[in-house]
Phi, psi and omega in degrees: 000010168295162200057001177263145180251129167270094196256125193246098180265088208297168187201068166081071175026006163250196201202120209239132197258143182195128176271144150203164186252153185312330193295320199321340160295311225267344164324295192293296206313316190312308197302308193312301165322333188264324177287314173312268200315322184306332188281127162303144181290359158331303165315067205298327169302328191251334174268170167344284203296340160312304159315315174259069173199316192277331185280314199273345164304293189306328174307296216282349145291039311131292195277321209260327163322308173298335158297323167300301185282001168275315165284351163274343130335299198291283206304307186287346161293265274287301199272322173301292212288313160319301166293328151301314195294301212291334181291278169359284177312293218284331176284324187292332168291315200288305164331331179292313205299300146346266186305341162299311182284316174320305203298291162351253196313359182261326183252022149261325191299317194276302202290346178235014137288358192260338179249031170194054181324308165300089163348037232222124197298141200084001177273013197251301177327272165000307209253036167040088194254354168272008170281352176247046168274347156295344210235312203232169179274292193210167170258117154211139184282137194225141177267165182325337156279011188078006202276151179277110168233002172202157202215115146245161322330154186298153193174092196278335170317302162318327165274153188124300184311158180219136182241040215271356217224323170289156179313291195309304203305325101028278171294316207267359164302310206276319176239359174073348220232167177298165182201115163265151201255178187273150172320164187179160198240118165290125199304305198255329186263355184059024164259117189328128196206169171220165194223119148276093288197138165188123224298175175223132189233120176294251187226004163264336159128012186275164170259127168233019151151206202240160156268129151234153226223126157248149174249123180280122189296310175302341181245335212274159185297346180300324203264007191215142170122010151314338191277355172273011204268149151246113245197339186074170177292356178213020163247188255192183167194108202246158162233128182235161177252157192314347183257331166139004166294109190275131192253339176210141170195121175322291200280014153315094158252024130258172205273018130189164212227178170253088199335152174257157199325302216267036181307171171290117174359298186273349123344304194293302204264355163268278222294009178254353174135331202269147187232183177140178171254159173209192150215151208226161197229121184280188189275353152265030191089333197282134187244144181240144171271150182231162165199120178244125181251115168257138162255097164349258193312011204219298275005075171264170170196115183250136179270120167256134207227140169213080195330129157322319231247332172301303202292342168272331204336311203280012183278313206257353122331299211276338173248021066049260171324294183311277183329320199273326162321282198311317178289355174268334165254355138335294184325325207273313210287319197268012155315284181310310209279334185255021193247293185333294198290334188283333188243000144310309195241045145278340167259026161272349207290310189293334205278320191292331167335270193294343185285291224281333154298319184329299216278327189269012183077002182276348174207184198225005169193161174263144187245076188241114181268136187198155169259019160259143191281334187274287208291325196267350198276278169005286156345287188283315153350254175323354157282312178276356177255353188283336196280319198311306166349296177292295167328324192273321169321287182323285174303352181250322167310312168339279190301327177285357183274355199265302151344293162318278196310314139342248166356311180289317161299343182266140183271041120306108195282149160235157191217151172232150160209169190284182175275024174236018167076357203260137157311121180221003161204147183232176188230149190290352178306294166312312164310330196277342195268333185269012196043003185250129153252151218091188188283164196232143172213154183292308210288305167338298182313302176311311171326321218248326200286139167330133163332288182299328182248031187247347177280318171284316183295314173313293169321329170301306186304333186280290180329302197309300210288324177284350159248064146053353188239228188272174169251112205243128150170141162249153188171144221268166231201146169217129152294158153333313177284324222070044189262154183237152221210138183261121187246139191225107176278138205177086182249144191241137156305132183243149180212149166234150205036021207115322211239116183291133205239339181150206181210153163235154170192166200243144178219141186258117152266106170305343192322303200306302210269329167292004201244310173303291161298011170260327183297309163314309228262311178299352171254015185242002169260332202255151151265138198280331173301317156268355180088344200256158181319150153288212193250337179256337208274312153276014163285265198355323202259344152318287176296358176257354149316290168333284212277010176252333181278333200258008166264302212255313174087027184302144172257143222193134154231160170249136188229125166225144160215181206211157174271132152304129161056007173311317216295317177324299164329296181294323197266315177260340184257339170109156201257324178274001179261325160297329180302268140041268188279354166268328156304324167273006167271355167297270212318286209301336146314282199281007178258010174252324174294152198289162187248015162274358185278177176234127106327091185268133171242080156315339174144164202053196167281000177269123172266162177237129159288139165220139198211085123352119173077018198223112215291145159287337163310305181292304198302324183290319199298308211272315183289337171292326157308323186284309186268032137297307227263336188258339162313334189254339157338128155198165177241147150293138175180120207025082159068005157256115180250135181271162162180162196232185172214182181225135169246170200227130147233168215236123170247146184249140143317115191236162175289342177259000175315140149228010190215165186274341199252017153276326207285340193254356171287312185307261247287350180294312179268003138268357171297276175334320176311307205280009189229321167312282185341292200166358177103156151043048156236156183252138176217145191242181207262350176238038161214152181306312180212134229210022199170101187274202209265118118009000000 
């Protein structure tokens, strides 16, 4: 057994022994040497002289790359570092320009809010609100409800109006101070527009509402004359706002649009703050140098864009030029140079001869008599790899049929495939686990694989194999019928000396154990008796509740209640008669809630609502309903009928909330109100009462 290597590849917790012998590299190279030299040397690509005709092309295309790629280094820092300073420039002018012009129209708007503190219809007229008809399309004034109480230009349409549902009427309730908004379409001109805003305080310093100056995106002089910029011919300027709006692109043709998912990193990281220059690759490939610029006061983010492909052009001209040079002269030189190497290596020609008999079984060594020292060491090489060969051929078949046979046995499923990924051995364990018969294929397999896991396994698998390594993944499996079945995979990269050779792997059917553990994770959330979530399956969803209102501010409510007169049940009617009647108050809860709602049995009579998305006008309405429907509910038992009733409080999600048990404190101690009242009431946590007694 000298020279033999023992290689132990784990596997699916078992351990599959697979030899190879040290020689087996000096094998291939052997094999490989011998088929080359078989081909006559007529063949200028495969032979000796071929070869040495091809090392002296590749020397001198070598020399001329490397020369090429030194000036082509030099020349592109030169033209980068050039095109960053021109970028620079320009964004910082459009940056002045910009934040020069916003800053403008923000401090005329404060400057005619100081001369009209009072909202009141006729002050924009009064406080000569057409001298900032240069700076805005129109004005308008709004009181503390949001209402439209002044217009310039006159818009007799406009008063009146409420805007209680925009964003900015919103921010400037919540922070006073100036703002500018995100685009929006004007209810009455239908034009793309942005609104600048800056609060109204009378003279004691109270806030009584807001000012606002609109800009027309499509008209206003803010947005235009960017196509005038020098810039080169294809570049370009954008501007987006922190929220993800795009308000200019020369090739925009709506007046503002919606980033799409899949923008550039660096994109990303300007609309998070950061500015600076880079370079970015658009959704047709093309990288582009950029510079992002923030406007403060607007929250913009403006872009300056100069396609790469410009900005090299005259680089990539000029080395161009140079290249068809290095090839002409390639050209003269390897004529000469392929004369040399022919008459040189003529007396490899019988030897490529007697190689090529070798290959054909006609002889069993080579015979050449000569006095060159190259040629005969050459010789005896090939004579001695020829034996090896033969011999070694014998033992690696032996072994690989013993392998097979490994394999073929385990009651295990198993697979084998090359080092090209192609199936080259399945085991009956595995046909069997898999359901297929007939011949294998990978692609046979994919077909078969869940819809929904079929984009990742692939992708896990193409990754494993172009880095060489193992394969991990579970994932769902469809029979032939569509019956569906959780498959657990576990492949290893086999390499011998170094050299990747292919992959095994083992596959589990999981069905069982995933059915199991989806059973666990649901009693371990639900309550069993209703069915309905427990006390930890609604905290968790409470607190995934929490953090979406203090990110986004989805309005979320909570309905917590208690049974009325339950206890009577439970004591004359008996603990399965109380089972009874919390059960059909399960049912009468989910058949009234939305399936984005959470339902709950903290324990006892008592339930929790958790209601996503949902206005306090909907949490009363519902709640009133749910205690009609529980009211009217009752069970029977020996000639007597029970019924309970409910009193419900109702919490809403507020800005000073961080924890679920102040929002479960509210419905609590409104519950308790409702039950104070008189019972089988709705009381919300920002009202006395929402409802009277049936």
């Amino acid at each position: 057994m000298s020279g033999l290597h023992w290689h132990l590849v784990p596997l699916a917790g078992s351990m599959f022994i697979m030899t190879t012998h040290s020689k087996v590299g000096e094998l291939g190279l052997g094999s490989r040497f011998l088929g080359l030299l078989s081909r006559p040397l007529s063949f200028p690509l495969v032979t000796l002289r071929g070869r040495l005709l091809l090392g002296a092309a590749a020397l001198w295309g070598v020399l001329c790359v490397t020369l090429l790629t030194l000036g082509w280094q030099a020349g592109y820092i030169l033209v980068d570092e050039t095109n960053r300073q021109h970028l620079r420039y320009e964004s910082e002018l459009i940056h002045n320009a910009i934040t020069d012009q916003v800053s403008e129209r923000l401090q005329a708007l404060e400057r005619l809010a100081q001369t009209t503190p009072e909202p009141t219809t006729g002050s924009l007229a009064a406080a000569h609100a057409n001298a900032l008809e240069p700076l805005f399309e129109g004005l308008v004034m709004f009181d503390r409800d949001s209402r439209v109480v002044d217009a310039w230009p006159a818009a007799g349409e406009r008063v009146g109006a409420t805007v209680a549902d925009r964003d900015y009427a919103h921010f400037m309730h919540a922070f006073q101070h100036p703002h500018v908004s995100e685009p929006f379409i004007g209810r009455i001109s239908g034009e793309p527009l942005v609104m600048m805003l800056v609060p109204l305080h009378d003279a004691s310093g109270r806030y009584t509402g807001f000012l606002g100056g609109l800009v027309n995106i499509n008209e206003s002089r803010l947005f235009k004359g960017f196509n005038r910029l020098r810039l080169g011919e294809n570049g370009y300027v954008t501007i987006t706002t922190a929220a993800g709006q795009r308000l200019y692109h020369p090739n925009q043709r709506q007046a503002s649009i919606e980033v799409s998912d899949d923008f550039a990193p660096e994109l990303e990281r300007a609309l998070y703050g950061w500015q600076g220059e880079t370079v970015e690759t658009t959704a047709s490939g093309e990288r582009v140098l950029v510079a992002y610029r923030q406007i403060w006061l607007a929250d913009w983010i403006v872009g300056v864009h100069l396609p790469q492909a410009q900005a090299e052009a005259p680089l990539v001209a000029g080395m161009q030029r140079i290249t068809y040079l290095a090839w002409w002269g390639l050209g003269l030189v390897l004529p000469v140079v392929g004369a040399l190497i022919w008459l040189a290596l003529r007396p490899l020609t019988r030897l490529a001869e007697q190689v090529h008999e070798l290959q054909g079984h006609q002889r069993h060594l080579i015979e050449i008599p000569t006095r060159m020292p190259e040629l005969r060491r050459v010789i005896d090489v090939i004579n001695e790899a020829e034996e090896d060969r033969r011999a070694y051929l014998r033992d690696l078949t032996e072994r690989e049929a013993l392998l097979r046979g490994t394999l073929a046995a385990s009651p295990q499923g198993m697979f084998v495939t090359d080092d090209l990924g192609h199936l080259s051995f399945v085991n009956d364990a595995l046909s069997k686990v898999l359901d297929i018969t007939g011949p294998h294929s990978l692609d046979t397999w994919t077909d078969r694989i869940h819809p929904e896991d079929r984009p990742a396994v692939l992708e896990a698998w193409q990754h494993s194999h172009a880095q060489r390594g193992d394969f991990v993944r579970q994932f769902r499996f469809q029979g032939p019928e569509g019956q569906q079945r959780w498959l657990d995979v576990q492949a290893g990269a086999i390499h011998v000396d170094g050299e990747f050779i292919g992959i095994v792997g083992a596959v589990r059917d999981i069905t069982q154990h995933r059915h199991d553990d989806a059973m666990r994770r649901w009693e371990a959330e639900h309550d069993p008796l209703t069915g309905l979530l427990n006390r930890r399956g609604l905290t968790r969803r409470l607190e995934e509740a929490l953090v979406e209102w203090q990110k986004v501010g989805t309005r979320t409510a909570v309905l917590l209640f208690d049974l009325d007169h339950f206890k009577p049940i439970n004591d004359q009617g008996g603990h399965a008669l109380g089972d009874r009647m919390l059960q059909q108050i399960a049912d009468t809860v989910r058949t009234l809630v939305r399936s984005s709602d959470h339902a709950a049995r903290p324990g006892g009579d008592e339930f929790t609502v958790l209601l996503n998305g949902c206005s306090p006008e909907q949490a009363l309405t519902l709640a009133n309903v749910l205690r009609e429907r529980i009211a009217s509910r009752h069970v029977d038992q020996e000639g007597q009928r029970w019924s309970v009733t409910a009193s419900i409080g109702i919490s809403h999600f507020q800005p000073g909330d961080h924890a679920i048990d102040d929002i479960l404190a509210r419905a609590d101690a409104a519950s308790y109100r409702a039950k104070k009242a008189g019972r089988n009431r709705v009381v919300s946590d920002n009202e006395v009462s929402s409802s009277s007694q049936i």
